[in-house]
C-alpha positions as CSV (number, residue, x, y, z in Angstrom):
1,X,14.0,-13.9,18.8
2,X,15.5,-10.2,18.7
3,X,13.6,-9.4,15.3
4,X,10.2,-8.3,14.2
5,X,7.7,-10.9,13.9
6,X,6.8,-11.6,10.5
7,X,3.0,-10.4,10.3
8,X,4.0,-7.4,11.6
9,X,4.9,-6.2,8.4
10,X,1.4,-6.4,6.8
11,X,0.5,-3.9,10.0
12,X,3.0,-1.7,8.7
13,X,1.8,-1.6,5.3
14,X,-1.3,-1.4,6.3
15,X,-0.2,2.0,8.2
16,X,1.6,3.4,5.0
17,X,-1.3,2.7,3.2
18,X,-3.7,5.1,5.5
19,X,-0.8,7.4,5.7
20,X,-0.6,7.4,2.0
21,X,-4.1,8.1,1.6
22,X,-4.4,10.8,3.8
23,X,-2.2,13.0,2.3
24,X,-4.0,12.3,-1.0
25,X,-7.3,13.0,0.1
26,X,-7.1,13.8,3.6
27,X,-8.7,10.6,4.6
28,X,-7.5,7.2,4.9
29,X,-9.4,5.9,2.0
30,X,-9.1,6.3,-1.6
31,X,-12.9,7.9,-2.6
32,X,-14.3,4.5,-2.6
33,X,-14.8,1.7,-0.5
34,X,-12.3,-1.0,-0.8
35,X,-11.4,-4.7,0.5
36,X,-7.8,-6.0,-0.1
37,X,-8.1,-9.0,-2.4
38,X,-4.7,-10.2,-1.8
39,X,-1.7,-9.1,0.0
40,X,2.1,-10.6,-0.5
41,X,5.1,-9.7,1.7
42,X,8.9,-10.4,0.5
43,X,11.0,-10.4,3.8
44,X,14.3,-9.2,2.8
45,X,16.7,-8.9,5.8
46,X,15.5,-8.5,9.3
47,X,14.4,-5.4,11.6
48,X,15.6,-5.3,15.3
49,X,13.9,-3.2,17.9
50,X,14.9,-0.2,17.6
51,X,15.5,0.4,13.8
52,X,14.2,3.4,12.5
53,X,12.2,2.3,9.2
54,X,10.4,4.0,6.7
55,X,7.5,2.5,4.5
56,X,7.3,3.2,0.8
57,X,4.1,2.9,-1.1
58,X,3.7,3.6,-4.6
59,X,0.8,2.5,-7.2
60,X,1.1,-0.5,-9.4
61,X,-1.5,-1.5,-11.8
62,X,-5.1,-0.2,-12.0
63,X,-7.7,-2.5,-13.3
64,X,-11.6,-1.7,-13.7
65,X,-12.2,-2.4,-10.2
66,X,-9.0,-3.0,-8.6
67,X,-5.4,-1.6,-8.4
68,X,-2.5,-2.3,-6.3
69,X,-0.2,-0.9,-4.2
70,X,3.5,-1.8,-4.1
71,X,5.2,-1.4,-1.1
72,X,9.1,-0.9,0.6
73,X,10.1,-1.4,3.9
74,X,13.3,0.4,4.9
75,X,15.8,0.5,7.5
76,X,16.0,4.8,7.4
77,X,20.0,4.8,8.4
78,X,21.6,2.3,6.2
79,X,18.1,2.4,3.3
80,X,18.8,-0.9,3.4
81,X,15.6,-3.0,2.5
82,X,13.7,-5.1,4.9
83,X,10.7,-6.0,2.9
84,X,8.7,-5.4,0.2
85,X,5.0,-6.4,-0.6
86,X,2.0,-5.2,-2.6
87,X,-1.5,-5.4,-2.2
88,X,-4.5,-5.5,-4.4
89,X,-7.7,-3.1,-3.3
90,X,-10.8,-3.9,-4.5
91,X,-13.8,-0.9,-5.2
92,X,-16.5,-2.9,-3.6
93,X,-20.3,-2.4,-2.6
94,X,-21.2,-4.2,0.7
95,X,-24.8,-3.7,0.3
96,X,-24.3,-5.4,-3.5
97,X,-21.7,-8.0,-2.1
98,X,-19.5,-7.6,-5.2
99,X,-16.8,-5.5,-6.7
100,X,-17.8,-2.2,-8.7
101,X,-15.9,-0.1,-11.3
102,X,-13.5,2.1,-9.6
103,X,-15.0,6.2,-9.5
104,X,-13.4,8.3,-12.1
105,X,-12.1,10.4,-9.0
106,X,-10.4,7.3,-8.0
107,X,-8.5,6.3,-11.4
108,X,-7.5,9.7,-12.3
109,X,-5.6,9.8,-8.9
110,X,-4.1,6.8,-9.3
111,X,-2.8,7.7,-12.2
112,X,-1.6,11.0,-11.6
113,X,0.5,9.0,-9.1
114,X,1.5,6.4,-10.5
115,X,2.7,8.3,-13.8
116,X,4.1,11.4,-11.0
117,X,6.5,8.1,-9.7
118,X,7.9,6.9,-13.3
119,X,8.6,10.2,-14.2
120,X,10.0,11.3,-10.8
């Protein structure tokens, strides 16, 4: 159809989202184990083969065991906006089968972050 398919885009966030977290912590996870809980895309205007795009993530709210993550979807020359989403992670133990409070390490990255976007 000349565009990119539509669950692509959760691929790409998905991709930002190790991205992002390796150049937190230098792996692709966030000092705890997570599961996405839900994940919502917003397609905005398409992407054609060939588009250069870029993949924004920034962090939205943090909860006791959860946060999310907001994401943009960019067309690089024109920064014109393709899609947006967010997802929300979950600190979970697989052993246990159920979430757990998010590790001190965790929140205070997240926040430094989050409160590193508003201000910047």
């Amino acid at each position: 159809m000349g565009h990119v398919n539509h669950a692509v885009y959760l691929t790409y966030f998905e991709q930002g989202r190790l991205t992002f977290w390796r150049e937190l912590t230098g792996t692709p996870s966030p000092h705890t184990r997570v599961i996405i809980a839900r994940a919502e895309c917003d397609y905005r205007s398409p992407a054609h083969f060939g588009d250069e795009l870029e993949v924004r993530v920034n962090v939205g709210e943090i909860g006791r065991s959860s946060f999310a993550l907001e994401y943009e979807i960019v067309q690089v020359e024109s920064d014109r906006l393709i899609a947006s989403g967010k997802t929300v992670m979950v600190s979970y133990d697989y052993e246990k089968g159920s979430s757990v409070q998010l590790p001190d390490a965790t929140r205070e990255l997240l926040q430094r972050v989050k409160s590193a976007t508003v201000s910047g």
